[in-house]
Structures are given as C-alpha cells and as structure tokens.
N, C-alpha and C positions, 0 to 999 in steps of 0.2 A: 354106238349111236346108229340108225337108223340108215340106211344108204336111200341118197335123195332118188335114185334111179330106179328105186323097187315101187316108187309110184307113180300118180296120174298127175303132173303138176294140177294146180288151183287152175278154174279158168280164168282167163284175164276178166277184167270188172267193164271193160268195154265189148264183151262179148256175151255178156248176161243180161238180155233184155228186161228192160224196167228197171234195172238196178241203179244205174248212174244218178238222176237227181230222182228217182222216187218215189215215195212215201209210202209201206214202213220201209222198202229194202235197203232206202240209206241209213236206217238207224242200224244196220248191220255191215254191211257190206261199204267198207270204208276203203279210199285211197292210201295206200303206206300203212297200212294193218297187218300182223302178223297173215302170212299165208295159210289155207289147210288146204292139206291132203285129201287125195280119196285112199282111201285105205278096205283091206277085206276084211272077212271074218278071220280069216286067217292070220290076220294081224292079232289082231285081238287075242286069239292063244297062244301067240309068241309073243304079247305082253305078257300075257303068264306065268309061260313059259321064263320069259328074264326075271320077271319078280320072284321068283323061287330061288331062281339064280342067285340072285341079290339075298334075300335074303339067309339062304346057305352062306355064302360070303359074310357077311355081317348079320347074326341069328340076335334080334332083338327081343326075344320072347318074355324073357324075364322082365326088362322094362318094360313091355302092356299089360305083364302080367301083376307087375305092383299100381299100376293104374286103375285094373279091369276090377281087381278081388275087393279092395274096398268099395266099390261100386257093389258089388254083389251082396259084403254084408251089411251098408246101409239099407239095402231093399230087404233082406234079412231081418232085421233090427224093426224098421219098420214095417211089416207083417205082424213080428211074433210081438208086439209090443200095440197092436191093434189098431194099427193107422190105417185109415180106413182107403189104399189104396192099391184094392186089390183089384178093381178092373183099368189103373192106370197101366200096371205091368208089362201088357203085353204090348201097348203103345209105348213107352219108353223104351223097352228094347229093339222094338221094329223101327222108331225113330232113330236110331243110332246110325243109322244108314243115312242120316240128314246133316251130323255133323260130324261123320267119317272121315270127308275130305280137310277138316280142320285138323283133326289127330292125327293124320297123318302126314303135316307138314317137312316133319323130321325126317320122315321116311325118303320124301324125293332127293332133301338135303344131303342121303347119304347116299341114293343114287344116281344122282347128277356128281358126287364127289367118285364116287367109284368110274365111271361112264367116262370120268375126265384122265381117270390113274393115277387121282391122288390118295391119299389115305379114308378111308372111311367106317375107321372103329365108330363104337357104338360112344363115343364121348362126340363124335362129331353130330350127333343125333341131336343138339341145343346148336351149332350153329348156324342154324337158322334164323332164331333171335337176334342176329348181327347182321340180318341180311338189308340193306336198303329199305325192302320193299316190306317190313315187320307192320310197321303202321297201316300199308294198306293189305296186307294179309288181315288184321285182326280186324278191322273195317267190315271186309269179307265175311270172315269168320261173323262178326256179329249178325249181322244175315242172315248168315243160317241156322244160328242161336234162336232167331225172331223165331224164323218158319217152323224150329223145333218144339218151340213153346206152342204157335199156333199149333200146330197138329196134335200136341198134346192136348190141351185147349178145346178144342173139337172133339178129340176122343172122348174126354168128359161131358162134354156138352150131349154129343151121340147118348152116350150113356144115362145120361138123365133125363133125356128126352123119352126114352125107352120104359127103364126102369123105377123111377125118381131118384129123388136128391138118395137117398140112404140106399149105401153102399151095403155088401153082403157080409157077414160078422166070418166066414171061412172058408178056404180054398173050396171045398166040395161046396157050400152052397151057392158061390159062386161059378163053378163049373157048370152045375143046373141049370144055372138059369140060362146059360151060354148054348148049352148041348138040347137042352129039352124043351126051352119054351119057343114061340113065334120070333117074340123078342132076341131072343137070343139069336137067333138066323139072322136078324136083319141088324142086331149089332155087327154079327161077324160078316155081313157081304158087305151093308155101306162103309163100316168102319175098314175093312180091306179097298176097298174102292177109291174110300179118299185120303187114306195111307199113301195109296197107288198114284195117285194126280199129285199130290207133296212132294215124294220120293220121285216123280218122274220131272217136276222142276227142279229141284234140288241135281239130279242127274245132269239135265241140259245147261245148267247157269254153272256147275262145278268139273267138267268132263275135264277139261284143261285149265280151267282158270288156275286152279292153286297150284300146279306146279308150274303154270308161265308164270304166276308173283315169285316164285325161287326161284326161277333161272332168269326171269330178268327184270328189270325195274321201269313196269309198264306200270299201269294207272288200273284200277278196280276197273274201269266200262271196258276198257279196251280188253282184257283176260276175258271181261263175262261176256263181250261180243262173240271173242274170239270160241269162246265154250262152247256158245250156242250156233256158232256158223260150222262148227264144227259137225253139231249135232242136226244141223238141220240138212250137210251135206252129206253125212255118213248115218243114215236113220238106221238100217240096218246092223251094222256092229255096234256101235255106240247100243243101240234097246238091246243087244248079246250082250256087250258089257255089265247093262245095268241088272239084267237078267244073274248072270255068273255074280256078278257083287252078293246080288241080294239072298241068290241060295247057299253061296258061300257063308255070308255073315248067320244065317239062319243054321245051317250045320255046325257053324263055333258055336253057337251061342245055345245048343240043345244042352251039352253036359254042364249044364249051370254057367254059362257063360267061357270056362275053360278053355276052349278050340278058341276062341280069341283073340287071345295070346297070340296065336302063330298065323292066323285069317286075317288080320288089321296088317300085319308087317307084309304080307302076300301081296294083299293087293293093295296096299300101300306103293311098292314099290313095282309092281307092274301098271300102276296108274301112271306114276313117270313115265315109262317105258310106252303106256299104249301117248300119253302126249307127245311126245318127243315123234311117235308116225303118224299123229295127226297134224301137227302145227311144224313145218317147214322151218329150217332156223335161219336167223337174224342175217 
C-alpha cells in the first residue's frame, strides 16, 4: 500500500478559493469526499511497475485470453462471410480503451486481495460479483457501454458522411480509400480526433472510480467526482497514464489482438495501484 508520507496531502477545501459554495467547483469538490493526492510521474511507473508485480504473482492470461479469442473470431467470421463492417474495425478495437476499466474489475479484486495478504489466486478473480458495490459498478459499467456505442456510432456516421452508405467489398479496397483518397486523410485525422475527446472522458470519469467501487461501497457520483478531482488535480500523470494505456493496448492488440492477454491484466492491476496514490484512504 502506498505510504501516505511520500505525498503532498489534498489542500484543505477552505483553502481553495471559490470552492466552498461555488458553482461548478461545488459539484466537485465536496466536504467528507474521499481525499486526493498530488502524485508524480513517477508514480505513475511504479504503478507499473506494481502491476507486473501483481500480475507475475497471479498470471491471468489465460483467462483474457478465452475472453479476447472469441472476440477476434467473431470479427473473423464476420469479414469472411461479407458483413459489411470493414471500416468499423478499427473503431471497435480502439474503443476498447472505453470499456477497459469494466474488464478489469477482477483485476483490482485480486489486487486489493493481495495488497491486504490474503489469498489471491486466479478463482478470487469473480469475487467481485459479491462485492456490495456490484449494482453500482455495473451502473457505471453501463455508461461506458453508452459512450462505446456512441463513438462507434460516430465512427459510422464519420464514414458515411465521407464515403456514403456502401461499405467497401475488401480489405485492400478498403485500405485505398483510407491511404489514397482526401477522404481517407480526413476519416483518419477527425475520426482519431474524436476517438481522442471520447477516450480522454472516459479517462477522466474512470481514473479511480472503478477501483474505489471495489474497495469501497461509495455511490456512482461520489467515485466519478472523486476520478475527475483527481484528474483535474494531477493533469500531468493522469494524460501519462492515459498516454502509456493507450500505447500499451495498441502494441497488444497489433498481433491480432494476442498481446492482450497479458496488456489488460498489466494495467489492470497497476490501475489499482496508481488509485490507491491518488485517493488517500478512508
């Protein structure tokens, strides 16, 4: 666990001009709200750093890996069988970063269980489902389901605004039109762009929230206040973090998805760890 010494305490909330009664900063910065931290970059690698840790100690691969592969040959299936959703591809995979922090619920469960020195094989990876706070994890979780479909949503939308309704009949004609036409440059910068504003709310509203619903049995606002005071007092590692996530998920995810496997339990369990230096305990 974290030594409360190695940081800057929270400022008190009667020291933070304009905070006290207002408006927006009281819809954030609330009396008897979990504390945060300032923390460094340096934190942020030895969240890392722990989550290797953890993972080494309990190697969950196999389990993402019977998650991860049927995913890969439904998208399989559906290519060679002509479904015509060959420029959703690259947005469903880049979306993953949007409901990361849902799949890896388990992961904190088993390192807040290790963290504490009790057992935490890979069967303790579903006690989470018994946790209090299950109802409003999956609350949460639906949220970021919405945002995933939005941005999917949009990426189609993008696409048909471009190209029209009719999709390309094969990878390479579809790489063409990507690489060689006008259209294609400005799928690839807006559709990166507003990838980039989805994934960087999805960062801010999710930093801490899912592992404070498994460590403790707070309320959906109070986690996603807590995320976002988080993210609004630590800009600088928190945008590292989401930075390292996101080149992370994107080097799993080059050998068809494969690196995965062992990238999702990584930072799975250093998302614990960088929580637990941002949010002060109880």
């Amino acid at each position: 666990m974290a030594n409360p010494a190695n940081y800057t305490s929270q400022t008190s909330l009667a020291a933070r001009p304009g905070v006290e009664l207002r408006w927006p900063a009281s819809m954030l910065w609330r009396p008897g709200e979990p504390a945060i931290r300032q923390i460094s970059v340096k934190d942020v690698y030895d969240s890392l750093a722990e989550g290797i840790e953890d993972f080494r100690a309990t190697p969950t691969h196999v389990l993402f890996a019977i998650l991860i592969y049927p995913v890969i040959g439904l998208l399989l299936y559906r290519l060679l069988t002509g479904y015509n959703m060959l420029p959703l591809v690259y947005p469903m995979l880049a979306g993953f970063t949007l409901i990361g922090p849902v799949a890896a619920i388990g992961l904190y469960e088993l390192s807040r269980r290790r963290e504490q020195g009790l057992e935490s094989s890979v069967a303790h990876f579903f006690d989470v489902f018994k946790s209090p706070s299950i109802g409003t994890i999956t609350r949460l979780g639906l949220v970021l389901a919405a945002i995933f479909f939005a941005w999917v949503y949009c990426a189609q939308l993008l696409y048909s605004q471009l190209f029209g309704a009719l999709a390309p009949a094969t990878v390479s004609e579809f790489r063409d039109q990507v690489t060689t036409t006008q259209q294609g440059w400005h799928l690839f910068l807006a559709g990166n762009v507003i990838g980039f504003l989805f994934a960087a709310a999805v960062l801010v509203i999710s930093v801490v929230s899912f592992p404070m619903l498994v460590d403790r049995n707070v309320s959906a606002s109070t986690a996603v206040r807590a995320s976002v005071r988080a993210a609004i007092e630590n800009p600088g590692p928190v945008a590292l973090w989401g930075l390292l996530v996101a080149l992370a998920l994107l080097f799993g995810a080059l050998p068809l998805l494969i690196g995965l496997a062992v990238v999702v339990p990584i930072l799975g369990h250093a998302t614990w760890h960088l929580y637990r230096k941002l949010v002060a305990p109880e």
